[in-house]
Structures are given as C-alpha cells and as structure tokens.
N, C-alpha and C positions, 0 to 999 in steps of 0.2 A: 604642459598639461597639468593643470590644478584643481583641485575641489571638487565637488560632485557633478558638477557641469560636463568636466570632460568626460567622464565616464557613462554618462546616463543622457538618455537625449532630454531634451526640454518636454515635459508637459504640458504646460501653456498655452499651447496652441491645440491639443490632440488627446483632451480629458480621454481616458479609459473610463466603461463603467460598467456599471454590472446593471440588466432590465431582464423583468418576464417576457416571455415571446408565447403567443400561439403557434403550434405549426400547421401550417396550408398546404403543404406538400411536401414530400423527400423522395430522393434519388441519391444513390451513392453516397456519397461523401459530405452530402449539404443539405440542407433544409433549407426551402422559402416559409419565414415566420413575419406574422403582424405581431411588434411591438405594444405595448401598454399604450403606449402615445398614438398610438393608430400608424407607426411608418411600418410598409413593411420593405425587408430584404433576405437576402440568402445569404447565411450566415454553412461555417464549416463545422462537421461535428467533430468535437471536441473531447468526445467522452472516454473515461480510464477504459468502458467493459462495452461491450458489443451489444448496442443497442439502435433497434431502427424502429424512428419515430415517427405517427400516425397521425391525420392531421385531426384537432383537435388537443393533442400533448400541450403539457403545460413547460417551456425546456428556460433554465437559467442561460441567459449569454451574455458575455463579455463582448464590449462594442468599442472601436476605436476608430475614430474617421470611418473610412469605407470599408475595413475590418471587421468584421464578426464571426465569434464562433461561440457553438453551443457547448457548455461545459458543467449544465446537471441538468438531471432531471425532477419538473416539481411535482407534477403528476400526468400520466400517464396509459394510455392501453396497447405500445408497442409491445416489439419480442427483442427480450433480452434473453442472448442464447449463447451457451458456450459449445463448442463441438471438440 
C-alpha cells in the first residue's frame, strides 16, 4: 500500500458535487428534490439542526453517483425546532 491511492478511493469515475435542489416533498429522513438541471431525486437530510423542509425550500446537496444528501439550507419556509 502506497500513495494516495491506497487510502482514498478514486474519484474518476464518481465526481462528488455540490447543486441547488428544489424540494417536492419530504417524509422522514429524505426529501424528493428537482435539481437545477431539471433531474429529480431523493436525496437524505443531512443537516447539523432539526429541520423539516417544505416543498418549495431552496436545500444545498452533495451528490455522488446514486448518492445524495441535503446538507444546507438556501432559503426556506420549514420549522426548524429544538425541544
């Protein structure tokens, strides 16, 4: 085992990236979002603080292959709530 190779998988094939998503719907743990690009999919949320988001939210997500999760919020009319 040598160099950064071994340690880190390849990129190459499986760019990571960060897109705006609209959200269409949420349940639980996921939200179904259309993409900028117009693709949509159901990405996981991702977020530091207890937020459940409304469709119409504007949510940051990290996207990898068939991977996605939401991981900020750009703007918004959910409830973000502590108890």
């Amino acid at each position: 085992m040598s160099g950064p190779q071994a340690i880190w998988p390849s990129t190459e094939t499986s760019a990571a990236r960060l897109s705006e998503a609209e959200v269409l719907a949420s349940a639980g743990g996921a939200a179904d979002v259309r993409l900028d690009e117009g693709d949509e999919r159901t990405v996981t949320l991702a977020f530091t603080f207890p937020y459940r988001p409304q469709p119409g939210d504007r949510l940051l997500v990290w996207l990898q292959e068939a991977d996605g999760y939401a991981v900020g919020v750009l703007s918004g009319a959910g409830q973000a709530r502590l108890d």
